[in-house]
C-alpha positions as CSV (number, residue, x, y, z in Angstrom):
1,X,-56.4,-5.3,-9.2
2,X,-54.1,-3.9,-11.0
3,X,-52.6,-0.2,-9.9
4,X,-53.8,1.6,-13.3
5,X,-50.2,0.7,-15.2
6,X,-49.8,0.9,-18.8
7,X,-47.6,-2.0,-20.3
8,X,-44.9,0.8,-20.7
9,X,-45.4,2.4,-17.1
10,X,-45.1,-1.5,-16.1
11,X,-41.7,-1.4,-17.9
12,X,-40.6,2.1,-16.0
13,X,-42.1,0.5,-13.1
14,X,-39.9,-2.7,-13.3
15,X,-36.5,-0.9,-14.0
16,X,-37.4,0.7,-11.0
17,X,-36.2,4.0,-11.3
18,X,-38.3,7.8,-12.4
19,X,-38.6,10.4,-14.8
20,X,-37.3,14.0,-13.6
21,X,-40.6,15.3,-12.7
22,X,-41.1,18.6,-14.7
23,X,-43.4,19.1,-17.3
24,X,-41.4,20.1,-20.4
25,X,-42.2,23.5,-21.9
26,X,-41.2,22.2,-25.3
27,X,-41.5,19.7,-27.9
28,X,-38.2,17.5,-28.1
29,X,-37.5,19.6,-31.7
30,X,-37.6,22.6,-30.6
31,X,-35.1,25.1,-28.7
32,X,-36.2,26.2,-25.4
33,X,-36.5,30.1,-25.3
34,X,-33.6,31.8,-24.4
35,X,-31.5,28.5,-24.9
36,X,-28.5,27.7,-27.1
37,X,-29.0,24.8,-28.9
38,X,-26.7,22.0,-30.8
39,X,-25.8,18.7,-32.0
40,X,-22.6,17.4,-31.5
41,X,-21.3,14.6,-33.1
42,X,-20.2,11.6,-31.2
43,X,-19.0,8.2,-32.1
44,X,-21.3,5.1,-31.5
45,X,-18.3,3.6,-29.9
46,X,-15.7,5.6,-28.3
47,X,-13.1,2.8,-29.0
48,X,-13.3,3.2,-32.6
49,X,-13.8,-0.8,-33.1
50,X,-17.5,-0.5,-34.1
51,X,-18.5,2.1,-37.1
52,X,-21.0,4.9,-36.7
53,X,-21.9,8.4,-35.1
54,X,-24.4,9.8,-32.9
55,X,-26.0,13.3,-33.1
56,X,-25.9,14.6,-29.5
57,X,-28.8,17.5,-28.6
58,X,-28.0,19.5,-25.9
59,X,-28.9,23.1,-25.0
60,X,-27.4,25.8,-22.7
61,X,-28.7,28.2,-21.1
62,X,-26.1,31.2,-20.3
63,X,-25.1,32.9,-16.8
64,X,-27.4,36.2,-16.2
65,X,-23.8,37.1,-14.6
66,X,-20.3,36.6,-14.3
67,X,-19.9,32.8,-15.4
68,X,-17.9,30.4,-12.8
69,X,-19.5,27.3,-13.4
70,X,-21.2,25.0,-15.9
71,X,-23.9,22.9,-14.3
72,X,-24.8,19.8,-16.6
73,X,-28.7,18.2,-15.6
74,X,-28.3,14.9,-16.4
75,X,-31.9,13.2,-16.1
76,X,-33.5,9.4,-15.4
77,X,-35.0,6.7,-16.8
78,X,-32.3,5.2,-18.2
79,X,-34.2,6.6,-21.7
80,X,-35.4,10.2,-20.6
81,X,-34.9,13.6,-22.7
82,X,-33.9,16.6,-20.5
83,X,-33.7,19.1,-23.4
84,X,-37.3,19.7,-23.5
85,X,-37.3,20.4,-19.4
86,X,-34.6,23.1,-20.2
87,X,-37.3,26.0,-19.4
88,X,-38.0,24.5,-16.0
89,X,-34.8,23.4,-14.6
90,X,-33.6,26.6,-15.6
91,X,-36.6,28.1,-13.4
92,X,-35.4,25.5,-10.8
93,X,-32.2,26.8,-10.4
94,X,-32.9,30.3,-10.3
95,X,-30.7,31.1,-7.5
96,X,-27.7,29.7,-9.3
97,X,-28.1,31.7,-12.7
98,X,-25.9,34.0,-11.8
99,X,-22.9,32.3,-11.7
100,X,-24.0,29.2,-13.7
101,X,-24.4,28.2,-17.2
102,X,-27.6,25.6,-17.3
103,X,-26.9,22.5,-20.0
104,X,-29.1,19.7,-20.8
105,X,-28.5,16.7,-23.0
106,X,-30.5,14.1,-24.2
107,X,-28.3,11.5,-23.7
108,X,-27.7,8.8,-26.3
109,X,-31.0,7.0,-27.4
110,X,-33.0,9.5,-26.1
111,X,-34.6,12.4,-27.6
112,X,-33.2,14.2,-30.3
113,X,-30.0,11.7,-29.8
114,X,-30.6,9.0,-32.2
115,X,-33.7,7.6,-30.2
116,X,-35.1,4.0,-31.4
117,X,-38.5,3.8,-31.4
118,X,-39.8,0.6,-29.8
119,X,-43.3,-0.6,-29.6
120,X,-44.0,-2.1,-26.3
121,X,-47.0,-4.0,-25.6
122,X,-45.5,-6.5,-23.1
123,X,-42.1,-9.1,-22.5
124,X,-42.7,-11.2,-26.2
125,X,-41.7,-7.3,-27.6
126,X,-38.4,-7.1,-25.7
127,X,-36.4,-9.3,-28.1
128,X,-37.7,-7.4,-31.2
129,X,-37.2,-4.4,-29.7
130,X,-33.7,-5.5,-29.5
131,X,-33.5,-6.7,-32.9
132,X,-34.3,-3.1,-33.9
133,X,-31.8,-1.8,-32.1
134,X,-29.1,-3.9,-33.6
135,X,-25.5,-3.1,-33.5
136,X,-26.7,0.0,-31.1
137,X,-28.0,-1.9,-28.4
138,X,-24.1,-3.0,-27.1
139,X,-23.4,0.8,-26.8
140,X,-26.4,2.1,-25.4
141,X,-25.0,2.1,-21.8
142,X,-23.8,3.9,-19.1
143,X,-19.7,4.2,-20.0
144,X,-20.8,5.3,-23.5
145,X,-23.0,8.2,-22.2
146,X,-20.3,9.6,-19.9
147,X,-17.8,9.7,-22.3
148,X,-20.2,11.8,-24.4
149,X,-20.6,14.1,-21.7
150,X,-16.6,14.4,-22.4
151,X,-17.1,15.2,-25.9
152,X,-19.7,17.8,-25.1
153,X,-17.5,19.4,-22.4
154,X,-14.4,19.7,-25.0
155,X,-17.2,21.6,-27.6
156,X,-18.8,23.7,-24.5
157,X,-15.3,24.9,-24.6
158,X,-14.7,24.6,-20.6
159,X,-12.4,23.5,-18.2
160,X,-14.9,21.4,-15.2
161,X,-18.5,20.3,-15.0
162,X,-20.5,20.4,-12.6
163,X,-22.9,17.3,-12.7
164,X,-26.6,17.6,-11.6
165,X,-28.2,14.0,-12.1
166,X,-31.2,12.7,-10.8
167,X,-31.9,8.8,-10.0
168,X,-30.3,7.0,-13.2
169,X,-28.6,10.2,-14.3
170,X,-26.5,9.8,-10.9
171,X,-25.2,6.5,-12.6
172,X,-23.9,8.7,-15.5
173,X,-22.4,11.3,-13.2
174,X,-20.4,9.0,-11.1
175,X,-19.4,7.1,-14.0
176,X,-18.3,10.5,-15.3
177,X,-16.2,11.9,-12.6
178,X,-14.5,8.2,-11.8
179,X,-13.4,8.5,-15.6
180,X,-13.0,12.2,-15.9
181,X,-12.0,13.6,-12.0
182,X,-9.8,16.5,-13.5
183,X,-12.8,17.5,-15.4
184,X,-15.4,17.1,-12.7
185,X,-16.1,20.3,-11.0
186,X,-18.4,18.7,-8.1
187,X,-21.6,16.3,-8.0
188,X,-25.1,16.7,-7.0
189,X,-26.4,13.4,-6.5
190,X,-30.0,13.2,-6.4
191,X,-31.3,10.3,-5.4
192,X,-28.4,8.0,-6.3
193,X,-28.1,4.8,-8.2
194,X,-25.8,2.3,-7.6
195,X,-22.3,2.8,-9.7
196,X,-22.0,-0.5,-9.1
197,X,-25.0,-2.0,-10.9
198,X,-28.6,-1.6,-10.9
199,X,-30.5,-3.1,-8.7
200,X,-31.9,-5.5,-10.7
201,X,-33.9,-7.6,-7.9
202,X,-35.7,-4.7,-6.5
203,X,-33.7,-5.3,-3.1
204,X,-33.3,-1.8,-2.2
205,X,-36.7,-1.4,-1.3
206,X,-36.6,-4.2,1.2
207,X,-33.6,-1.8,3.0
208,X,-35.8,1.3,3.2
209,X,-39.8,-0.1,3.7
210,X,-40.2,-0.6,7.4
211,X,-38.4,2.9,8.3
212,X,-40.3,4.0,5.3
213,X,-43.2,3.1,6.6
214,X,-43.1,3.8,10.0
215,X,-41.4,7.7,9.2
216,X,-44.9,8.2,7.3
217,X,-47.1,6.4,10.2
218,X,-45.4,8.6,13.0
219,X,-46.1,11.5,13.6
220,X,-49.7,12.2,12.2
221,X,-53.2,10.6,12.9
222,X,-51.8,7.1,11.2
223,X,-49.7,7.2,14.6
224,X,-52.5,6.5,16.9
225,X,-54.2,3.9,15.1
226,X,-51.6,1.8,13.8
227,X,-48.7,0.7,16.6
228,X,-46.3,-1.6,13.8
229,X,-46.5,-0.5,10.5
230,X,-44.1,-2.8,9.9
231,X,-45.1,-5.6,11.7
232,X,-48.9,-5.0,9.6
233,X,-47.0,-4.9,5.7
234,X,-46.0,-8.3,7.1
235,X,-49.5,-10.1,8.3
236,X,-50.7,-8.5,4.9
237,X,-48.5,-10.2,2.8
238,X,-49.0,-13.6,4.2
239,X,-52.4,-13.3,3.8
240,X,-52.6,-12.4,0.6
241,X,-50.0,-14.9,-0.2
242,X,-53.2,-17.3,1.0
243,X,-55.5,-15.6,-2.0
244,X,-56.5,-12.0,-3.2
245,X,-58.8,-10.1,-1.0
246,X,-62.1,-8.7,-2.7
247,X,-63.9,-5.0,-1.8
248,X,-65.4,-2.2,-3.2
249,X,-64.0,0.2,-6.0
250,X,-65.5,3.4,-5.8
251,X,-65.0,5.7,-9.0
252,X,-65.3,9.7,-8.8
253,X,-69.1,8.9,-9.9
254,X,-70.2,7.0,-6.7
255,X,-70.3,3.3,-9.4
256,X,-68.9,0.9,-7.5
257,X,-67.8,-2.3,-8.4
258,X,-65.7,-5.3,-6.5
259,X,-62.3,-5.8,-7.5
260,X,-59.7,-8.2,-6.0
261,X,-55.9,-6.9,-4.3
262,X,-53.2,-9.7,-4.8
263,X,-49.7,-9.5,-3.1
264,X,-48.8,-8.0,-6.8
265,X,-51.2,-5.2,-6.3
266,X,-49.6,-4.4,-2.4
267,X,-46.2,-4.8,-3.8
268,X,-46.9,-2.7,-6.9
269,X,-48.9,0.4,-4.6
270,X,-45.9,0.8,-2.4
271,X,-43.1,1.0,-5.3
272,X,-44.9,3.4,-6.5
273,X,-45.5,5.6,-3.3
274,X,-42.2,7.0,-3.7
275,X,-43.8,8.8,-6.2
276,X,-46.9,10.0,-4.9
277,X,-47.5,11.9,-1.4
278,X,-51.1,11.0,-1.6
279,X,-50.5,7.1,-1.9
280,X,-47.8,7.3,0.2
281,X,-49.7,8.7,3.0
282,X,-52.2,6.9,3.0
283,X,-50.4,3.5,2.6
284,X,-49.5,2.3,6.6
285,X,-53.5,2.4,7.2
286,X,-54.4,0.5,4.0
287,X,-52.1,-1.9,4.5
288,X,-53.3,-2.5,8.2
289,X,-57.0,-2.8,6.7
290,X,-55.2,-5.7,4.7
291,X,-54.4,-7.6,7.3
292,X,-57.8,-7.2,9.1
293,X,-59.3,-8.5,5.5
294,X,-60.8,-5.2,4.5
295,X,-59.2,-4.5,0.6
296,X,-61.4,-1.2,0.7
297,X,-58.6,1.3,1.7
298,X,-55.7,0.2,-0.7
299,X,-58.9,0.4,-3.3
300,X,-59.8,3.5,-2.5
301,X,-56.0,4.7,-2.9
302,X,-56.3,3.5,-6.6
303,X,-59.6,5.5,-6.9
304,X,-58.1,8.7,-5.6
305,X,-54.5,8.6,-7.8
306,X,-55.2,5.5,-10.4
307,X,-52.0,6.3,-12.5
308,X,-49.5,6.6,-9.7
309,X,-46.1,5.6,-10.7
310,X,-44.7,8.9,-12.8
311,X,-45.1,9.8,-16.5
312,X,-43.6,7.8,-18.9
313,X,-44.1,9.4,-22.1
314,X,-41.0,10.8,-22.1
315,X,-38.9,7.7,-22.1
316,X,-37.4,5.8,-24.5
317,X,-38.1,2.3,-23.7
318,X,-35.4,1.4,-26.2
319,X,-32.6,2.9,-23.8
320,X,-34.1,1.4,-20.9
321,X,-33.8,-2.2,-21.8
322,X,-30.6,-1.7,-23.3
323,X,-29.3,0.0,-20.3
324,X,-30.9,-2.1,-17.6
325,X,-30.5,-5.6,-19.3
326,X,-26.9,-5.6,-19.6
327,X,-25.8,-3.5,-16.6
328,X,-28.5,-4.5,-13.8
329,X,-27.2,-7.3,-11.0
330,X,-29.0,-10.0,-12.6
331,X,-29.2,-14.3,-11.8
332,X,-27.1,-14.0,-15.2
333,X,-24.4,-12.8,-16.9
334,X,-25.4,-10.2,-19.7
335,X,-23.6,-12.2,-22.4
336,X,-25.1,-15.6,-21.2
337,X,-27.2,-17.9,-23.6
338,X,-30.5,-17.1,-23.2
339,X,-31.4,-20.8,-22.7
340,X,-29.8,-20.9,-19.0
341,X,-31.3,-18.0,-17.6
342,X,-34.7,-19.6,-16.3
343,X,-32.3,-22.7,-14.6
344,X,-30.2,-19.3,-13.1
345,X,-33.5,-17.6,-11.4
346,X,-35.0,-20.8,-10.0
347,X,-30.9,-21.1,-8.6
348,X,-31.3,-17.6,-7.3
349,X,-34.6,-18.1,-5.8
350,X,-33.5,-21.0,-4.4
351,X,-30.6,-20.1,-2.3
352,X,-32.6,-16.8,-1.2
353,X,-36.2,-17.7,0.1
354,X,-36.4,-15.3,2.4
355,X,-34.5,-12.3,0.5
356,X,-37.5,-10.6,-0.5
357,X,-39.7,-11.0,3.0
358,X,-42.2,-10.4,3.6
359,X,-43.1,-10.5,-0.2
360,X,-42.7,-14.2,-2.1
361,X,-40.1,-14.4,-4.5
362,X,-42.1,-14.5,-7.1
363,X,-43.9,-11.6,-7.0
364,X,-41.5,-9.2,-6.4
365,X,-39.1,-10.8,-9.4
366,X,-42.4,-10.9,-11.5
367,X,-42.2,-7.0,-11.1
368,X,-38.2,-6.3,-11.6
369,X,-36.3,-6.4,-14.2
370,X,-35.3,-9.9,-13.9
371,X,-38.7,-10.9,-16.3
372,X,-38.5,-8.2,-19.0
373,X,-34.0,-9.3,-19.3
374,X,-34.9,-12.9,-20.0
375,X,-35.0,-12.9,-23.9
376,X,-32.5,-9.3,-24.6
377,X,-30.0,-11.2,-26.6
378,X,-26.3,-11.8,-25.2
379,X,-24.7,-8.4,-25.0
380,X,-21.1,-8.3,-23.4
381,X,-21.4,-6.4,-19.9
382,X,-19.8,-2.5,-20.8
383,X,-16.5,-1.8,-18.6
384,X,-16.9,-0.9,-15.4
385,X,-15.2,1.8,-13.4
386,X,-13.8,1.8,-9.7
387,X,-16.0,1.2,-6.9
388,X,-14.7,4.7,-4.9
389,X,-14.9,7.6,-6.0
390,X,-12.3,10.9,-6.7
391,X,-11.8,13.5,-4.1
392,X,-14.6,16.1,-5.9
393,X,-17.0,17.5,-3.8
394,X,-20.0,15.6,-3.6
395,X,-23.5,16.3,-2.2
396,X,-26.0,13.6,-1.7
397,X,-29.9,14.3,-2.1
398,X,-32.1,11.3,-0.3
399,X,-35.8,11.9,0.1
400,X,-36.4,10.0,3.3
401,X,-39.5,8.2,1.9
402,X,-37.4,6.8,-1.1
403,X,-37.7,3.4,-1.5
404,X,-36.6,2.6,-5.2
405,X,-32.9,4.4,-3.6
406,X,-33.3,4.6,-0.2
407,X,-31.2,6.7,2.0
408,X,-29.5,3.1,3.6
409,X,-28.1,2.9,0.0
410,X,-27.7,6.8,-0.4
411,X,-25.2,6.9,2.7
412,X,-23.4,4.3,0.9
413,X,-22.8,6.1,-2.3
414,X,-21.8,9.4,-0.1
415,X,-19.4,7.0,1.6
416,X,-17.4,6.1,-1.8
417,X,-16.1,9.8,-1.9
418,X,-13.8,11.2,0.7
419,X,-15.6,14.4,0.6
420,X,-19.1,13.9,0.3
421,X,-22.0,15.2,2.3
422,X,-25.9,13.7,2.6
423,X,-28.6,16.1,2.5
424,X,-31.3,13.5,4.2
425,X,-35.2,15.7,3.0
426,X,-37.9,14.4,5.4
427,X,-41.5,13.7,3.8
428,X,-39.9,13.6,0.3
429,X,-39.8,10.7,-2.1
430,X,-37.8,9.8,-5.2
431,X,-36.5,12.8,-7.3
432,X,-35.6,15.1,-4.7
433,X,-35.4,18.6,-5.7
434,X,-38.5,18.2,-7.8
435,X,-40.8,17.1,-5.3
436,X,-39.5,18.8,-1.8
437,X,-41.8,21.5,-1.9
438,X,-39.9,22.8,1.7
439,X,-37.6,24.3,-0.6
440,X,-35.0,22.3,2.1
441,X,-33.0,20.7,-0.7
442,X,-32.6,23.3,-3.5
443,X,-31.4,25.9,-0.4
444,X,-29.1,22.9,0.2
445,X,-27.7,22.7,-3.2
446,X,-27.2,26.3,-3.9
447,X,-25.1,26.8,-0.4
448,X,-23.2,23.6,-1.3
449,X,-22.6,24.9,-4.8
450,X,-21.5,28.0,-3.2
451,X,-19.1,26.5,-1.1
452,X,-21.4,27.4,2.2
453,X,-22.6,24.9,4.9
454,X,-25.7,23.2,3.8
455,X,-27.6,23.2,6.6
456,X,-29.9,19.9,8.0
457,X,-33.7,19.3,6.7
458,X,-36.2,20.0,9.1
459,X,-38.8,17.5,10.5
460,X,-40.6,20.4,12.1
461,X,-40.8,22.6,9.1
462,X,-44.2,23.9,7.8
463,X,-43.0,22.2,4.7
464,X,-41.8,18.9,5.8
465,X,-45.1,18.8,8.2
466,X,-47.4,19.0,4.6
467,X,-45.1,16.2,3.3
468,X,-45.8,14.0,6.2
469,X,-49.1,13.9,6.4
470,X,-50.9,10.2,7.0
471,X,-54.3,8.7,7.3
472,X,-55.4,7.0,9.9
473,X,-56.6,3.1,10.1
474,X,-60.5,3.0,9.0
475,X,-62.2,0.0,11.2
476,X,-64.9,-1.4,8.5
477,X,-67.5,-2.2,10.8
478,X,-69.6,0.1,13.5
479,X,-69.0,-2.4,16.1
480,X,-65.6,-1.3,16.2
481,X,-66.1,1.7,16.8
482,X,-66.4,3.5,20.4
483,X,-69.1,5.8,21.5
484,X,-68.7,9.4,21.6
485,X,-70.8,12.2,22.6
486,X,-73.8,9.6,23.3
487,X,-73.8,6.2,24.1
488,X,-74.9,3.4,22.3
489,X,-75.5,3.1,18.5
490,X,-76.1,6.6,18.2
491,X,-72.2,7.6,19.7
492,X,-70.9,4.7,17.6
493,X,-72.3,6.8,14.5
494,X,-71.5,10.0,15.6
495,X,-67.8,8.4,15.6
496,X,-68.5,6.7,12.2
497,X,-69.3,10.5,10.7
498,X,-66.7,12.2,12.5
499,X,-64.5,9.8,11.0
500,X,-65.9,9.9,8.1
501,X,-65.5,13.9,7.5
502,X,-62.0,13.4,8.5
503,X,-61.5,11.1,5.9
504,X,-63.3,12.9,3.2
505,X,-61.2,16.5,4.4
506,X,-58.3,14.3,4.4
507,X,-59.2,13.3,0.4
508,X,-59.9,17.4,0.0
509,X,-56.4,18.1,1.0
510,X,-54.5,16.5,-1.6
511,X,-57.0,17.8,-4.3
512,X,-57.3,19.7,-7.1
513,X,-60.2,22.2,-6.9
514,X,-62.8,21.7,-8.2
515,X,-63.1,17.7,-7.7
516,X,-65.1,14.9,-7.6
517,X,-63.8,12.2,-5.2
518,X,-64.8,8.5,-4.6
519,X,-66.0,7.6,-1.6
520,X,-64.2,4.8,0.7
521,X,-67.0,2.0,-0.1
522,X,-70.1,4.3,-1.7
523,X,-71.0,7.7,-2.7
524,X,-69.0,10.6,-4.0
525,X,-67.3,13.8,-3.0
526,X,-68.3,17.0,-4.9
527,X,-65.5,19.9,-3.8
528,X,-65.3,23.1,-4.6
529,X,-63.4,26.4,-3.0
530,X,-66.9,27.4,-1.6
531,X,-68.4,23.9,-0.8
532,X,-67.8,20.2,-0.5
533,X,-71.0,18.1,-0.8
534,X,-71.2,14.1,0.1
535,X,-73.7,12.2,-1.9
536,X,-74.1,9.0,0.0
537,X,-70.4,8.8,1.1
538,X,-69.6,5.6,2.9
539,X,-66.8,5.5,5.2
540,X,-67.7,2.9,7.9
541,X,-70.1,0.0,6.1
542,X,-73.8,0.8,6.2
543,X,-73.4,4.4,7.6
544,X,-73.9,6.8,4.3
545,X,-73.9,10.5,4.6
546,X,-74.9,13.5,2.5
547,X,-75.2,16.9,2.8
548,X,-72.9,19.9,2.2
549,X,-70.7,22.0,3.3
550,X,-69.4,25.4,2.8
551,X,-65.9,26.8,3.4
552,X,-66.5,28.1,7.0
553,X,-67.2,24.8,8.2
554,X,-70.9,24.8,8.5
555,X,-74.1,22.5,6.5
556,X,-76.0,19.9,7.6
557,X,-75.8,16.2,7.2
558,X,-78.1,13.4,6.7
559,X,-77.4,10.0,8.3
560,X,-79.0,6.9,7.4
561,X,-77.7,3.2,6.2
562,X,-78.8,-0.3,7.8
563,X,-75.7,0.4,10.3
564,X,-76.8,3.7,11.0
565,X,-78.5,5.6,13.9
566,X,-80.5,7.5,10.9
567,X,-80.8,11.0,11.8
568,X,-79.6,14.6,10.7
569,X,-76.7,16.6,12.2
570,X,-76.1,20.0,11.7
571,X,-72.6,22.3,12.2
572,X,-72.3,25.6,13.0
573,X,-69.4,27.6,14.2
574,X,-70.2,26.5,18.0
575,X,-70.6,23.2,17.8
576,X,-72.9,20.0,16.0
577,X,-76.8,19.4,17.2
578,X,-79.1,17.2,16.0
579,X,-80.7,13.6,16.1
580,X,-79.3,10.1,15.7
581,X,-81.6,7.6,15.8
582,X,-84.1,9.7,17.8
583,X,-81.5,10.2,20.4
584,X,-80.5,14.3,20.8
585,X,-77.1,15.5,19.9
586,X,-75.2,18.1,20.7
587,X,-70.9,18.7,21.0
588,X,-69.6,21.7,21.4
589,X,-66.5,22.2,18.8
């Protein structure tokens, strides 16, 4: 199975970092409304050796008031535009318009900034991709970029900036205020990147999973069904390391078909739950249906949110190899012959068998960087800057549920600056202040921007409760299953339809209405704002239910299945009656 990647979202996927997630109110050529827009010229190389300029885009948006500050949103990738998400970020920051004029750049290679175009249809493209870049490709790097953002700061005409940069953009920004502290204002660092390199083995994640993990299990219904989340990732993965596990893939239609999960397909989902509340709720259960041999629940995840993994239009893959294949921690060095570098990952693997547990080696190098690096031509490594980091003020945004930079990591960044702060956002992902909807982190940044006291996230928010929502474990079989209401077969379905309503609500939640919605191993899910209908929904196998409902909580549903106590059940506002396999029914609600 593969998670519904594209070869390019495999190559977004494999860097390992995200998109700012805003949808851009403009094409790339145009200037945002109510934005000042330029191009200033830079030099290809800032030590004068090399030949050549670069147009730099960039737009501002002024202060509504007195300005006392220039905030500068510096976006991820490496490869994405931010001039066409002026409109939003703009809109974002809202409560800092006042006092604050809002720049974006597309930094070098991206956007309206001398992008490459490079056609991408898998690794055998990477080393003509580089052969189109040509003399560019040595200078399409992180030192480059922040000594642009000098360049614009001298034409913006003012004295500090204030550097806003999300996931890769943190890279630039700390790169930026190590070479530029008199010019650096303060940092908002969200969701930070190693200054140090980019973690080209994917290792970060293994720091954050199991708290991961269990943060989303506990608390929520995932809580009393699964006891070690962590403890279940890792009977998964050795059993998948055994073979793929087949099961049913249901489609918004009701088709079903069988389709196989490798460790891949495990490893793949939960990267990319950093960037989806839906997967990533719904992730501890599936996983624990894994190691009981039931695939049906990671499938179903796929179903629900087949493109999980973030939009990847907007980036250049051009300045994402170029970036990541010459400043990532790597077996070797960027300038090495291209010849040594299998002997150098077989080395690696070698001396760290167990780095990557519970995964193998080989799947989780299969999905970093480490495969798509192999053939980028020798490119000397770009100059590196110190380790710590000036005494600016510095305020760290970690969503508690990242895993491509988890907070582990995240506390270490805050702990290279002598006055740095960690805003830690529970229920929140990568790319923070786009996707805490608890508002916890932008009130955070505005008070720190301020110069107030940025107050702690949370857990018990109304916000921060939405964000950790979980599923709980599905058994497959009715046998597993206990009675309720009625003994015998007939309780053991009532608890296979309860559970199954609960599952299909649970779907409901995280949709947009009006939806059709797979269900877990047949039928389909029909919802609207004034009904949700089941057509042969199958949540437990061989117990299938239709029927409807409407938005008070009332219908009636049919029962039937080779598993099933057949019957029909109907809900009113005082309780369910009905039959189940000629037995009566009734529970008051």
């Amino acid at each position: 199975m593969v998670l519904g990647r594209s070869c390019r979202a495999a190559v977004v996927a494999a860097v390992g970092f995200a998109v700012l997630a805003l949808t851009p109110a403009v094409a790339s050529a145009a200037c945002p409304k109510g934005a000042q827009c330029g191009t200033l010229t830079v030099p290809l190389d800032h030590s004068g050796q090399t030949p050549g300029t670069i147009g730099l885009a960039y737009a501002k948006v002024p202060a509504t008031g007195t300005r006392t500050g220039t905030i500068v949103l510096l976006s991820g990738g490496p490869g994405q535009s931010a001039v066409p998400l002026t409109t939003p970020v703009a809109s974002l920051l809202k409560p800092l318009r006042s006092n604050y004029d809002i720049v974006t750049v597309d930094q070098r290679g991206t956007g309206a900034s001398g992008a490459v175009d490079c056609k991408f249809n898998g690794t055998d493209d990477v080393a003509a991709c580089a052969t189109k870049l040509g003399d560019k490709r040595a200078f399409w790097n992180t030192p480059e970029t922040a000594k642009d953002l000098e360049d614009l700061r001298l034409a913006l005409g003012v004295d500090k900036l204030t550097l806003l940069g999300v996931s890769y953009g943190t890279k630039v920004a700390s790169e930026y205020a190590r070479r530029y502290p008199a010019s650096t204002a303060a940092l908002v660092l969200d969701s930070p990147v190693p200054v140090d390199g980019l973690d080209g083995y994917d290792q970060l994640r293994e720091l954050g999973t199991p708290r991961v993990l269990k943060e989303v299990c506990y608390p929520g219904p995932c809580s009393a069904t699964v006891s070690d989340p962590d403890a279940a990732l890792t009977a998964a993965a050795e059993r998948l390391q055994k073979g793929a596990i087949s099961g049913p893939l249901v489609s918004k239609t009701g088709r079903v078909r069988t389709a196989r999960v490798s460790e891949a397909a495990l490893y793949g989902a939960i990267s990319a739950s950093d960037l989806s509340p839906s997967l990533r709720a719904g992730l501890p259960a599936a996983i624990a249906s894994l190691a009981d041999g039931d695939a049906a629940p990671l499938l179903h995840l796929d179903a629900l949110e087949p493109s999980s993994g973030g939009d990847v239009d907007d980036i250049n893959t051009a300045r994402l190899l170029a970036t990541s294949c010459i400043e990532s921690r790597l077996p070797w060095a960027p300038d090495s012959a291209i010849a040594t570098r299998k002997d150098a990952v077989q080395a690696f693997v070698a001396e760290r068998q167990d780095a990557f547990a519970p995964f193998s080696p080989k799947t989780v190098l299969e999905q970093s960087v480490v495969g798509l690096c192999e053939n980028w031509p020798p490119t000397p490594r770009p100059e590196g800057v110190a380790y710590l980091g000036p005494d600016v003020p510095v305020l760290v945004l970690s969503g508690r549920a990242d895993l491509r930079t988890p907070l582990e990591d995240a506390r270490r960044t805050a702990a290279q600056y002598p006055n740095a702060q960690v805003l830690a956002v529970p229920g929140v992902g990568h790319s923070v202040l786009t996707s805490d909807f608890s508002g916890c982190a932008l009130k955070g940044t505005v008070a720190f921007l301020h110069g107030q006291t940025v107050a702690k996230c949370s857990r018990t928010s109304f916000g921060a409760q939405l964000q950790s929502l979980s599923a709980p474990f599905v058994p497959a079989s009715i046998t597993d299953l206990r009675p309720t209401v009625v003994s015998g077969l007939p309780g053991r379905t009532f608890s296979a339809v309860s559970l199954t309503l609960g599952g299909v609500g649970y779907d409901a939640a995280f949709a947009l209405l009006p939806s059709r919605l797979p269900g877990l191993r047949a039928g389909y899910v029909r919802v609207t704002r004034a009904k949700l209908e089941l057509h042969g929904v199958e949540w437990i196998r061989g117990v299938r239910i239709s029927g409807a409902f409407s938005d008070r909580g009332t219908g009636t549903l049919t029962v039937s299945g080779p598993s099933a106590a057949a019957g029909t059940l109907t809900y009113t506002s005082k309780g369910v009656t009905g039959t189940l396999g000629g037995v009566p029914v009734h529970a008051a609600r």
